[in-house]
KEKE-3310 file (N, C-alpha, C; in steps of 0.2 Angstrom, whole numbers, plus 5000, padded with zeros to 4 digits):
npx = (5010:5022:5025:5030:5028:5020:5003:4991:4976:4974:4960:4965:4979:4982:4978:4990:5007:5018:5037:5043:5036:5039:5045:5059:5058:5052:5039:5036:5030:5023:5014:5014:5007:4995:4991:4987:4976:4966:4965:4959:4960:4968:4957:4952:4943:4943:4953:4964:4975:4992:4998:5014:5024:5038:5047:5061:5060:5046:5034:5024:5011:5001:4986:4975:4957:4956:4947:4950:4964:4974:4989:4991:4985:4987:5001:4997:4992:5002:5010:4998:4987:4970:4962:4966:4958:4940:4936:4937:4954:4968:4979:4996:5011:5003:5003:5009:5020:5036:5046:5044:5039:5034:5032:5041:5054:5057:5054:5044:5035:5032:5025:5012:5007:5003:4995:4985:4983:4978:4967:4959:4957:4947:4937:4934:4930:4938:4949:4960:4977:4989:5007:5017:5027:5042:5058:5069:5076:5067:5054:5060:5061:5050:5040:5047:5041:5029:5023:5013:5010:5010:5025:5025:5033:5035:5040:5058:5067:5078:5092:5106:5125:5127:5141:5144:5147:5146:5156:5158:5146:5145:5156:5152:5148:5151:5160:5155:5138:5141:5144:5136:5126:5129:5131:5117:5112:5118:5114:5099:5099:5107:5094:5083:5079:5075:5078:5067:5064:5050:5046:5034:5020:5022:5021:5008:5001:5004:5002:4990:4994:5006:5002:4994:5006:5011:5000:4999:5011:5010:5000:5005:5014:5007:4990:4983:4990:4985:4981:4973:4971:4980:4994:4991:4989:5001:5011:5013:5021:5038:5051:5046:5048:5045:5055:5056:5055:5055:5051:5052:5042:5034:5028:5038:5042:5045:5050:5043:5048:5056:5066:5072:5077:5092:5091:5085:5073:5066:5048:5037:5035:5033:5031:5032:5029:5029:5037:5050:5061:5064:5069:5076:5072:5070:5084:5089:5083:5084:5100:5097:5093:5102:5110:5104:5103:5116:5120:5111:5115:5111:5115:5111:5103:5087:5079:5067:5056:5055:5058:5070:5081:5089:5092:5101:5112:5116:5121:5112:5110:5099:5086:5073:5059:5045:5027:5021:5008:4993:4982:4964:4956:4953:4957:4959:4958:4964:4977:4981:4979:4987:5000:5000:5003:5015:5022:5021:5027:5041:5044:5044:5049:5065:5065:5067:5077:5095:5092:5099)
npy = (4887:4889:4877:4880:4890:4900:4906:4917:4929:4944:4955:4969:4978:4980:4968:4962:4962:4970:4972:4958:4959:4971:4978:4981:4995:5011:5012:5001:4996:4988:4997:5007:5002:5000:5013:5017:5012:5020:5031:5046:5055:5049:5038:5026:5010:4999:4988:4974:4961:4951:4939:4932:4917:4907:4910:4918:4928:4933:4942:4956:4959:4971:4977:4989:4993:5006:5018:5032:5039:5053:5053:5046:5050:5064:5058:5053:5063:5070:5061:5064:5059:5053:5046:5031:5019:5015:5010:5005:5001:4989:4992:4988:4993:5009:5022:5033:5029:5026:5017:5001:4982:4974:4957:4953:4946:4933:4921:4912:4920:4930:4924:4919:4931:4940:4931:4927:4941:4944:4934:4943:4954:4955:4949:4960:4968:4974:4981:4982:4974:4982:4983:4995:5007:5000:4995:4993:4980:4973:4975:4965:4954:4950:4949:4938:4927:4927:4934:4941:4954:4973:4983:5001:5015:5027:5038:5047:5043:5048:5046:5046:5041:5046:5046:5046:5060:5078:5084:5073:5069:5082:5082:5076:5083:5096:5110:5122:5123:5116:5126:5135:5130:5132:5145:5149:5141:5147:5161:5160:5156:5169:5177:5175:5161:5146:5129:5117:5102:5089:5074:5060:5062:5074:5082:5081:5095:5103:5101:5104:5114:5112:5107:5113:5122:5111:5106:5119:5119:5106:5114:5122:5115:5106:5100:5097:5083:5079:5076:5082:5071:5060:5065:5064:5054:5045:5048:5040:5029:5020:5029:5045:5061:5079:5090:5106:5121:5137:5155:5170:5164:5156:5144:5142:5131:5115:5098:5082:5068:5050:5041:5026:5011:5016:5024:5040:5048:5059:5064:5071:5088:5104:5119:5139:5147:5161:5166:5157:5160:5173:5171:5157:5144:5131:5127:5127:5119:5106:5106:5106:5094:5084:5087:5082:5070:5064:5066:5058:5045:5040:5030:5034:5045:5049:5057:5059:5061:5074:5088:5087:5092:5099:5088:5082:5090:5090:5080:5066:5052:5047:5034:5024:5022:5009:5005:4989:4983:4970:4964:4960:4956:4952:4967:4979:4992:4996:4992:4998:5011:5009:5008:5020:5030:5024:5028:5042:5046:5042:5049:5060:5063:5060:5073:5080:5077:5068:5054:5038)
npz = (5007:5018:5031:5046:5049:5060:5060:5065:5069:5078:5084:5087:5090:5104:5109:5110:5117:5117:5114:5112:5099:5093:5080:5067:5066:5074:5066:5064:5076:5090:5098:5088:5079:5085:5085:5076:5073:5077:5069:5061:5048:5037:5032:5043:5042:5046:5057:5058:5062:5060:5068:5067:5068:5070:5061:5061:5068:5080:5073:5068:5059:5050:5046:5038:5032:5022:5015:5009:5009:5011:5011:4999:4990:4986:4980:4971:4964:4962:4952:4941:4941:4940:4955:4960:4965:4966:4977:4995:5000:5009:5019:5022:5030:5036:5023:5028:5038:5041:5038:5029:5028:5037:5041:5035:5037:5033:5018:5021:5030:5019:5014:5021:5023:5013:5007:5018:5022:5006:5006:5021:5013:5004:5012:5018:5007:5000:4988:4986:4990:4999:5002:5010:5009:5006:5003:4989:4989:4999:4989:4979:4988:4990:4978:4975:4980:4980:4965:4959:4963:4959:4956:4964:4961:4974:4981:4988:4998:5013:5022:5034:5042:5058:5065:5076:5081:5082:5072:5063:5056:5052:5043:5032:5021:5009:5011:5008:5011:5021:5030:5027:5034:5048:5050:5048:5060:5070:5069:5070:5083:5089:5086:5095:5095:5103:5108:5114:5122:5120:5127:5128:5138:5140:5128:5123:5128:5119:5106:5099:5094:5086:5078:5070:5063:5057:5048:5042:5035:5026:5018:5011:5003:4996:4996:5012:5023:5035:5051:5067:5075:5072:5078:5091:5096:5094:5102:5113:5106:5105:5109:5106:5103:5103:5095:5098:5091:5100:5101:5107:5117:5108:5098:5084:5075:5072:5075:5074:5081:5081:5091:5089:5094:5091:5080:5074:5067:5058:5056:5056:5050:5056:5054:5055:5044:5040:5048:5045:5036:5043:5054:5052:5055:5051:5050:5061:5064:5058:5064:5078:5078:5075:5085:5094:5093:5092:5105:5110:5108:5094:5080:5068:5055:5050:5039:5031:5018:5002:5001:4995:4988:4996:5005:4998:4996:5011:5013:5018:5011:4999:4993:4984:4989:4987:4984:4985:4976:4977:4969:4972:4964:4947:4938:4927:4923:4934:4937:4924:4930:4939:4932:4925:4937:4943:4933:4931:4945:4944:4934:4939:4951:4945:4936:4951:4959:4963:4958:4953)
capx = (5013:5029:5022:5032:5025:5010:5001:4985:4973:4970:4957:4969:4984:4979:4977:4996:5011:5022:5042:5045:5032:5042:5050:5066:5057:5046:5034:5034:5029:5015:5012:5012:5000:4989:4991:4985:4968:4960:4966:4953:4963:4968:4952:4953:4937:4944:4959:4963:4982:4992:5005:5018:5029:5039:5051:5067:5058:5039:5033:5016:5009:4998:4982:4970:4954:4957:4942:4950:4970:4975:4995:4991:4981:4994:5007:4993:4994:5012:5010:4998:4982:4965:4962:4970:4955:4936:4931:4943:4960:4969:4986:5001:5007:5000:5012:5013:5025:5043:5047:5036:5039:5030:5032:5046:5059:5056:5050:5035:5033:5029:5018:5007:5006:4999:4989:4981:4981:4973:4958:4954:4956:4940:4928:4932:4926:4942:4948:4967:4982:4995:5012:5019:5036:5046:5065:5069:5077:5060:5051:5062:5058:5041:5039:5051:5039:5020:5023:5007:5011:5014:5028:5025:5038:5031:5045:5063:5070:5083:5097:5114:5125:5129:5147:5147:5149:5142:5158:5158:5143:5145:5161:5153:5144:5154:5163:5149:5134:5141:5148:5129:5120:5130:5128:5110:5111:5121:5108:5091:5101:5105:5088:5082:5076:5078:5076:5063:5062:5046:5043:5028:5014:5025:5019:4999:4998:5009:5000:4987:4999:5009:4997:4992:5008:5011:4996:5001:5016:5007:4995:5010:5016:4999:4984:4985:4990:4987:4973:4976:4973:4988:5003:4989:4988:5008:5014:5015:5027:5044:5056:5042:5047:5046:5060:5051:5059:5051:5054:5045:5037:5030:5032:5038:5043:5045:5050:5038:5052:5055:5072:5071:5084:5098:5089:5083:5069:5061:5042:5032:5037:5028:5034:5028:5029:5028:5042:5054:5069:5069:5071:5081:5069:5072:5090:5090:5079:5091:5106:5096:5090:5109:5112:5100:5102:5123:5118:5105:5118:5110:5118:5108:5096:5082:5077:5062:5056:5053:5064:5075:5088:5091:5096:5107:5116:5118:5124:5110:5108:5092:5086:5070:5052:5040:5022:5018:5000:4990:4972:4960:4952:4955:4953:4962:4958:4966:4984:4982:4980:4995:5005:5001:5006:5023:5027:5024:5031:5048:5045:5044:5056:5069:5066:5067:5083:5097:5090:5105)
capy = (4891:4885:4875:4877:4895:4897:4912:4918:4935:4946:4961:4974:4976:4981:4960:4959:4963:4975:4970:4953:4960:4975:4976:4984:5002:5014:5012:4994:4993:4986:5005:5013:5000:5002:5019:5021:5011:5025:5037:5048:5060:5041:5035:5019:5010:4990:4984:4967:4962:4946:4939:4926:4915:4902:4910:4921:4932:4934:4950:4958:4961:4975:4978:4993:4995:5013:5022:5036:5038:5059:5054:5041:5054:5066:5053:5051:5071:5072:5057:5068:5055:5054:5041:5024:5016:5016:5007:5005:4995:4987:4997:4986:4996:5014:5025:5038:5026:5029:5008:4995:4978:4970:4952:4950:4943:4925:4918:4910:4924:4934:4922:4920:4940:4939:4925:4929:4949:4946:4934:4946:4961:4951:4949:4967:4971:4979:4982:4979:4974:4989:4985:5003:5009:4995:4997:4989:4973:4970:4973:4957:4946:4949:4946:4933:4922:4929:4938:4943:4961:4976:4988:5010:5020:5032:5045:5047:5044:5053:5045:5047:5040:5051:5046:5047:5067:5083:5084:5068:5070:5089:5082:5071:5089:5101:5119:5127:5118:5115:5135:5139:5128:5132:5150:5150:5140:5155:5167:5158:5159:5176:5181:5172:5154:5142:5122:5114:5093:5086:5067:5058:5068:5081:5083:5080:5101:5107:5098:5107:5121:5110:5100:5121:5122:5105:5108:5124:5118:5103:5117:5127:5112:5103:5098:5095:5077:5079:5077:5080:5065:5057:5067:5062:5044:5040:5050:5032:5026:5022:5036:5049:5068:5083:5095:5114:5129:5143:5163:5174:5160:5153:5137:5142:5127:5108:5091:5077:5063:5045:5038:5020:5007:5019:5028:5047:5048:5066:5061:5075:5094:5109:5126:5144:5151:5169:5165:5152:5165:5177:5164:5152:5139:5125:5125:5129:5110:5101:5105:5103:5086:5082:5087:5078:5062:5063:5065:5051:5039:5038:5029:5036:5051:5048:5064:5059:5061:5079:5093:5081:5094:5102:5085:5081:5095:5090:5076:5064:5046:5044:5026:5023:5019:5008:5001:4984:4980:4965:4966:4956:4954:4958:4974:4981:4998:4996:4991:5004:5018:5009:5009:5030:5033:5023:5030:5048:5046:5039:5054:5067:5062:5061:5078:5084:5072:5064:5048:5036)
capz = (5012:5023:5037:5053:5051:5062:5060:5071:5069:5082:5080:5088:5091:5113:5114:5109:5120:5113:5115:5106:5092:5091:5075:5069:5066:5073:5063:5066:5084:5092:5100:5081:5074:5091:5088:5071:5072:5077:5063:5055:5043:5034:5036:5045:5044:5050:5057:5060:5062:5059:5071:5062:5074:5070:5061:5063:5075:5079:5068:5069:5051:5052:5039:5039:5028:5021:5011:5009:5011:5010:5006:4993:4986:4987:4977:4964:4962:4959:4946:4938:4937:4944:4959:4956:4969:4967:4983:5000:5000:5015:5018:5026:5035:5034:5021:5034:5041:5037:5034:5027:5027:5044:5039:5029:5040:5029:5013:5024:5031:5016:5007:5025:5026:5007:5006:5022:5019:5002:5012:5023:5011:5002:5016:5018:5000:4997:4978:4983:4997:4995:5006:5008:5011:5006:4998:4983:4991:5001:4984:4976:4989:4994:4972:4973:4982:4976:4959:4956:4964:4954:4961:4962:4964:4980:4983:4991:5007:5014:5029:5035:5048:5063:5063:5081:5084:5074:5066:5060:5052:5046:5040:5024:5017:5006:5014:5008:5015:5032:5033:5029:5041:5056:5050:5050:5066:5076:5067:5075:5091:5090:5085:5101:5096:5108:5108:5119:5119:5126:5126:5132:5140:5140:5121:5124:5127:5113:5099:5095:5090:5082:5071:5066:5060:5052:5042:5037:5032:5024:5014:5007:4995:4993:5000:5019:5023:5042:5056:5075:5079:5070:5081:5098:5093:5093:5108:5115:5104:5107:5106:5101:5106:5100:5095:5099:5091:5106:5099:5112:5121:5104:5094:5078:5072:5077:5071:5078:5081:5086:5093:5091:5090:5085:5074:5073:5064:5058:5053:5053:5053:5057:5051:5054:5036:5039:5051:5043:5033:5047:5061:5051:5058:5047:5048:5068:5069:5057:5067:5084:5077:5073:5092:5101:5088:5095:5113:5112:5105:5088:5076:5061:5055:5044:5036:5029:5012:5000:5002:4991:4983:5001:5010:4996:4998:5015:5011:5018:5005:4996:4992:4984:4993:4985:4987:4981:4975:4976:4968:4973:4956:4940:4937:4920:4923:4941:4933:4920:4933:4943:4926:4925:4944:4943:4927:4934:4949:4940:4931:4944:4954:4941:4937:4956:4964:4961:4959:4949)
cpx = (5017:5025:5024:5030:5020:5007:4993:4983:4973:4967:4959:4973:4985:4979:4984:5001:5016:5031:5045:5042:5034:5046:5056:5064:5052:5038:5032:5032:5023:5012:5009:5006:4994:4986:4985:4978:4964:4961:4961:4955:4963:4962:4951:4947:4936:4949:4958:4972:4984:4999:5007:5022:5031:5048:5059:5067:5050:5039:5026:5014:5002:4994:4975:4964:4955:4951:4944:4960:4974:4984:4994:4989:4985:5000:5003:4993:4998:5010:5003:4991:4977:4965:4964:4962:4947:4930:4938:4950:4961:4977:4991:5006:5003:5005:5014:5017:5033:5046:5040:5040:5040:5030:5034:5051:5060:5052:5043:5034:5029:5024:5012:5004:5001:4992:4983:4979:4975:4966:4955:4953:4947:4935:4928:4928:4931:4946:4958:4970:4988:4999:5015:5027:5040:5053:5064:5071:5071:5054:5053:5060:5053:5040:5041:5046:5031:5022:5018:5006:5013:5015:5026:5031:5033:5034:5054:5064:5076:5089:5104:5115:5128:5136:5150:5149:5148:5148:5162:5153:5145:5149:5158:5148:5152:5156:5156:5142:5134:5142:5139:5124:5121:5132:5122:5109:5112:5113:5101:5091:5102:5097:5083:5078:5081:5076:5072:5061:5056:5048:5038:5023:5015:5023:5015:4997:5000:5006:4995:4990:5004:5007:4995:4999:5011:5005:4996:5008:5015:5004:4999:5015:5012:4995:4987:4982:4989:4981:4977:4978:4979:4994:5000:4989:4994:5012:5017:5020:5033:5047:5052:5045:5047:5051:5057:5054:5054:5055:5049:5041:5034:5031:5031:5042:5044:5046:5045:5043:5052:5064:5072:5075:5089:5097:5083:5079:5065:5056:5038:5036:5032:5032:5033:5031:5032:5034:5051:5060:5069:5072:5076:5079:5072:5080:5092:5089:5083:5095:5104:5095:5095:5112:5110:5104:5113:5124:5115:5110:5116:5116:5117:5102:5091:5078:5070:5061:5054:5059:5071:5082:5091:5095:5100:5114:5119:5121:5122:5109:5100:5092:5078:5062:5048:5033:5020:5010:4997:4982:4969:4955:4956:4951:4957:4962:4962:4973:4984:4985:4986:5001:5007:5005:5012:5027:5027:5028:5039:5048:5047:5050:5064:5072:5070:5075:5086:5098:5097:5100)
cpy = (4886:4883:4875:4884:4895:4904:4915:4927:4937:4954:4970:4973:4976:4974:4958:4963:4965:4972:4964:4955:4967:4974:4980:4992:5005:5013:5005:4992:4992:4994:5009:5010:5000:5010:5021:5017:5013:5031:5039:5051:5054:5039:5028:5015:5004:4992:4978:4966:4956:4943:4933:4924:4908:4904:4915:4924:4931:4943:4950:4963:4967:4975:4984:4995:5002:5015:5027:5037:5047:5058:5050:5047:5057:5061:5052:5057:5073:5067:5059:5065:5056:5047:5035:5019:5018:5013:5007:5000:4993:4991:4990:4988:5003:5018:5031:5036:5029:5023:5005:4988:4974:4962:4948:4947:4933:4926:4916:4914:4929:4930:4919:4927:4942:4938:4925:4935:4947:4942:4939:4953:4961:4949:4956:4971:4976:4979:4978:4976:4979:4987:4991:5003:5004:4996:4991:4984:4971:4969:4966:4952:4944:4945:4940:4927:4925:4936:4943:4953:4965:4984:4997:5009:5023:5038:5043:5048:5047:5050:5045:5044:5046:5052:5047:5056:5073:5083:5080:5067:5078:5088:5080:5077:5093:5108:5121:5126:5116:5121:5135:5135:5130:5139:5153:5148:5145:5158:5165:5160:5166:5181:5180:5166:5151:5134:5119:5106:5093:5080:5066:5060:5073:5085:5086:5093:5107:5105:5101:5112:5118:5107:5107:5121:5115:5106:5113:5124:5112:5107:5121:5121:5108:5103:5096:5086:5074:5080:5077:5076:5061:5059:5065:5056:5041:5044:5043:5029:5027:5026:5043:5056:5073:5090:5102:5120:5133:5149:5165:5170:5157:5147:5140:5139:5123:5103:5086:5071:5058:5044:5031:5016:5009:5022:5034:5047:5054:5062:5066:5083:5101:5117:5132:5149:5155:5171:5164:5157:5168:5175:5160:5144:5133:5122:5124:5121:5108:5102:5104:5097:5083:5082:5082:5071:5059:5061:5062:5045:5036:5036:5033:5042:5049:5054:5065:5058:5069:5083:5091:5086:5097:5095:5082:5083:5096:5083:5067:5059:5045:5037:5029:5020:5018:5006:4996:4981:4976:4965:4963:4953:4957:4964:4978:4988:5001:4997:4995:5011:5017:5011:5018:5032:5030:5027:5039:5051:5046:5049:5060:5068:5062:5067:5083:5080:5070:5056:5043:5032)
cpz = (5016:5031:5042:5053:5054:5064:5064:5070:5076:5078:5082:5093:5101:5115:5113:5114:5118:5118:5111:5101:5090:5086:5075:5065:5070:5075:5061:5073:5083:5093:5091:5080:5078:5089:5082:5069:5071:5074:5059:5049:5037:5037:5036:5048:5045:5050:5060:5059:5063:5063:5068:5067:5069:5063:5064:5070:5075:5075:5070:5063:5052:5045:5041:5032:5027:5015:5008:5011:5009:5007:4999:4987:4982:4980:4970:4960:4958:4954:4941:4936:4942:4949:4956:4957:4967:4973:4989:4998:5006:5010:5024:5026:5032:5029:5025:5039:5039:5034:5034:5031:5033:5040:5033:5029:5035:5025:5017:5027:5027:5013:5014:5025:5016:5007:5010:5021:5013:5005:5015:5019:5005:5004:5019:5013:4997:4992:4979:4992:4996:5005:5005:5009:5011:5003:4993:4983:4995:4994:4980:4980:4991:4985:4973:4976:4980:4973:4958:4958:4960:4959:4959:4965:4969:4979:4984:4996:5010:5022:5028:5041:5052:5063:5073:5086:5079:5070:5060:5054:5048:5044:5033:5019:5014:5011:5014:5011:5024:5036:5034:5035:5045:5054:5052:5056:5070:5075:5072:5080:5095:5088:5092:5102:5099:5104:5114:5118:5124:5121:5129:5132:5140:5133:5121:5123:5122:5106:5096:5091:5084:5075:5067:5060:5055:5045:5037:5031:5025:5015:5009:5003:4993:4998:5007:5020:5029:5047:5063:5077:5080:5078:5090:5099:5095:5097:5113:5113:5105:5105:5103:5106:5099:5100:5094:5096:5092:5101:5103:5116:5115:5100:5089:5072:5076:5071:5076:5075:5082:5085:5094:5087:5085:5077:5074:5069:5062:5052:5049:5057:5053:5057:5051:5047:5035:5044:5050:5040:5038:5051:5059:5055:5058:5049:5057:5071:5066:5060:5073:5082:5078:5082:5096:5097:5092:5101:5117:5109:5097:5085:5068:5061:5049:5043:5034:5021:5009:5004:4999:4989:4991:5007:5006:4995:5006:5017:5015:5012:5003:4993:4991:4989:4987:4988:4983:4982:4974:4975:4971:4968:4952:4938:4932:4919:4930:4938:4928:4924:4938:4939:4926:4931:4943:4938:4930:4940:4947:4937:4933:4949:4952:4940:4944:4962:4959:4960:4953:4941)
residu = (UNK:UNK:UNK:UNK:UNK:UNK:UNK:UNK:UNK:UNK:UNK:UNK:UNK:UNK:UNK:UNK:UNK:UNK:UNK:UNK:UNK:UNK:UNK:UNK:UNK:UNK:UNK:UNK:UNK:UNK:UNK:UNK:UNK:UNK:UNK:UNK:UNK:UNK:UNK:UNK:UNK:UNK:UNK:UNK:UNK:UNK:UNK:UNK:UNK:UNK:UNK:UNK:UNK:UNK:UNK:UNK:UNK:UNK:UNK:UNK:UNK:UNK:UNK:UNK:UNK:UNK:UNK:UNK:UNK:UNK:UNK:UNK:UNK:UNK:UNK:UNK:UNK:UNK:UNK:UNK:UNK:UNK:UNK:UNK:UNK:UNK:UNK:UNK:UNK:UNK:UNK:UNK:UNK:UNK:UNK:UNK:UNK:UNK:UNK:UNK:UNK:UNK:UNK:UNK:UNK:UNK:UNK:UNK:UNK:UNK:UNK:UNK:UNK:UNK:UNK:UNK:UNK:UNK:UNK:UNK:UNK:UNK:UNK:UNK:UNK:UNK:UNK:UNK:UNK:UNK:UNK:UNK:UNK:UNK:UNK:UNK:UNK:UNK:UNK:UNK:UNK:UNK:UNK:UNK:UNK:UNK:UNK:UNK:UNK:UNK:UNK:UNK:UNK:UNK:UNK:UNK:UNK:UNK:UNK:UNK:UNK:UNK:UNK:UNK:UNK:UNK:UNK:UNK:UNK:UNK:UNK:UNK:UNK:UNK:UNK:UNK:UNK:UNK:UNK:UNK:UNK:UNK:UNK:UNK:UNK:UNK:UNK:UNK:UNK:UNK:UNK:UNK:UNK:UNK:UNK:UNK:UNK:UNK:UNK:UNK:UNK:UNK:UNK:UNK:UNK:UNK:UNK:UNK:UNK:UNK:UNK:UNK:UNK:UNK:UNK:UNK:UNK:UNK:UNK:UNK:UNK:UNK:UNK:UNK:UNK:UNK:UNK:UNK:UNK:UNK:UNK:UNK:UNK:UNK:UNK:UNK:UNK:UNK:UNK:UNK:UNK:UNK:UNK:UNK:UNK:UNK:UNK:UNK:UNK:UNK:UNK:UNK:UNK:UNK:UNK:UNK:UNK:UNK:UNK:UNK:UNK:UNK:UNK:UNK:UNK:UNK:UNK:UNK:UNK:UNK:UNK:UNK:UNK:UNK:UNK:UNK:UNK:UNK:UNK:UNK:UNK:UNK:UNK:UNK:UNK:UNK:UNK:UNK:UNK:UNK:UNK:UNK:UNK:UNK:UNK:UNK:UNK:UNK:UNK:UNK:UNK:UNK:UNK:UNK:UNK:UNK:UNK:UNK:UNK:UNK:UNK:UNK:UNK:UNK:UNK:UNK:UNK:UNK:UNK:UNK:UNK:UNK:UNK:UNK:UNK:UNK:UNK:UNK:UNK:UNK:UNK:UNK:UNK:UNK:UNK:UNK:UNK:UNK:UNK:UNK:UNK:UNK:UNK:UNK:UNK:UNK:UNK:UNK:UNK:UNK:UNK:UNK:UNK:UNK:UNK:UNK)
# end
């Protein structure tokens, strides 16, 4: 390992001081990986976290025993195969992040975040080290210095730049695509949905209602991926609010968002079902989102992932999400059942995007 790295444990992230160990998402703060310790739904049953200093910037590498992981699940589903895992993994970070790759700013950087990940994934008794949400240049160079990784496909990601003003971005959609959105926007309007932003604590009394419909919306294209706790957990973090679509005083629908460092990020959405065609919900929050995200100075939208043929038609870029896996043993039926999941995930996604 590169020696002018100098690396040092702490057992949660509450003993580090968030700003220098901020990274460049989100989902790399100190607040998120503070936040997500205490996550049941992902059931997180150690964290321990590894701050790197000495190069480019200090980072803060995040690692959580997981027993049980409800997306990973999910991803195993769509690839068509029974669990990959027969005992817990460590996750860096969580893949219910939107980015991965917490200590990747340097070569030494990734072979400390490794070398020391897989140690303690070992006195945990965990079977693997799975970095999550990575692109396919973080996958080359995290390989490029410790091989021994073997890449899945995950999903697709979906962002766009703002362009500076909504008809800068409504500009890079087709006629038809932009006439319909900002037809069904009117319609919302005239039917009497409104917009409601909270941030902060301004959330805290809204979430239960939201975490209902998130769940429901969860249930209506697979298993629910989603615990209360999650959306109570990361109100803390930077940029977190919520965009409300009220009809009659009621939330029937909501994007759970972060704005951070020039980037709009839609995470988790929550949808009243039995609502959605008449209201025009869905299309009401993507052009609110596209408002505030113009309003806030955002540079960039990040869409998320799923709903795939509908943000390419709005003309949102997809790019690849991987997770790279590091065993801890040899395990031959481990790499087998990663072999099935990449290969149907590749599969799935083919069918369902335009992937090139």
């Amino acid at each position: 390992m590169t020696d002018t790295v100098r690396a040092r444990w702490v057992d949660s992230a509450a003993a580090v001081a968030a700003g220098p160990l901020d990274g460049r998402f989100f989902c790399t703060t100190v607040a998120w990986t503070r936040a997500w310790e205490g996550v049941r739904a992902e059931r997180v049953r150690a964290s321990r976290h590894l701050v790197l200093e000495g190069g480019p910037a200090p980072e803060l590498v995040p690692y959580y025993l997981v027993d049980h992981s409800p997306i990973w699940r999910d991803y195993e589903k769509t690839a068509g195969i029974e669990p990959v895992w027969s005992g817990p993994v460590v996750f860096s970070s969580t893949v219910y992040g939107v980015h991965g790759g917490a200590g990747g700013s340097s070569a030494g950087y990734r072979e400390h975040a490794v070398d020391l990940g897989l140690e303690q994934a070992r006195r945990w008794g965990a079977e693997a080290l799975v970095f999550a949400n990575l692109d396919g240049a973080e996958v080359d160079a995290w390989s490029a210095v410790r091989p021994d990784g073997y890449p899945v496909l995950l999903d697709r990601a979906y962002e766009a730049p703002v362009g500076g003003s909504e008809s800068a971005f409504l500009g890079r959609m087709t006629s038809k695509p932009r006439r319909e959105l900002g037809r069904q926007w009117r319609r919302a309007q005239e039917s009497g949905v409104r917009l409601r932003v909270l941030t902060g604590a301004e959330m805290v009394p809204r979430l239960d209602e939201f975490a209902r419909l998130a769940i429901g919306s969860s249930e209506k294209h697979t298993d629910n991926i989603y615990g209360p706790e999650m959306f109570r957990a990361v109100t803390g973090v930077p940029g977190a609010v919520l965009l409300v679509a009220e009809h009659d005083d009621r939330m029937v629908g909501a994007f759970y968002c972060f704005l951070y460092r020039g980037r709009l990020s839609l995470v988790f959405a929550g949808l009243d079902n039995e609502k959605m065609s008449e209201l025009n919900t869905y299309a009401f929050l993507m052009y609110e989102s596209l408002r505030y995200a113009v309003a806030n100075g955002a540079e960039v939208i990040n869409a998320g992932r799923c709903n795939y043929a509908y943000k390419e038609k709005h003309a949102f870029d997809g790019a690849d999400v991987w997770a790279l896996v590091y065993q801890t043993g040899s395990r031959p039926e481990v790499t087998d059942a990663l072999e099935r999941m990449n290969k149907g995930l590749h599969e799935y996604l083919a069918q369902n995007t335009g992937r090139e």
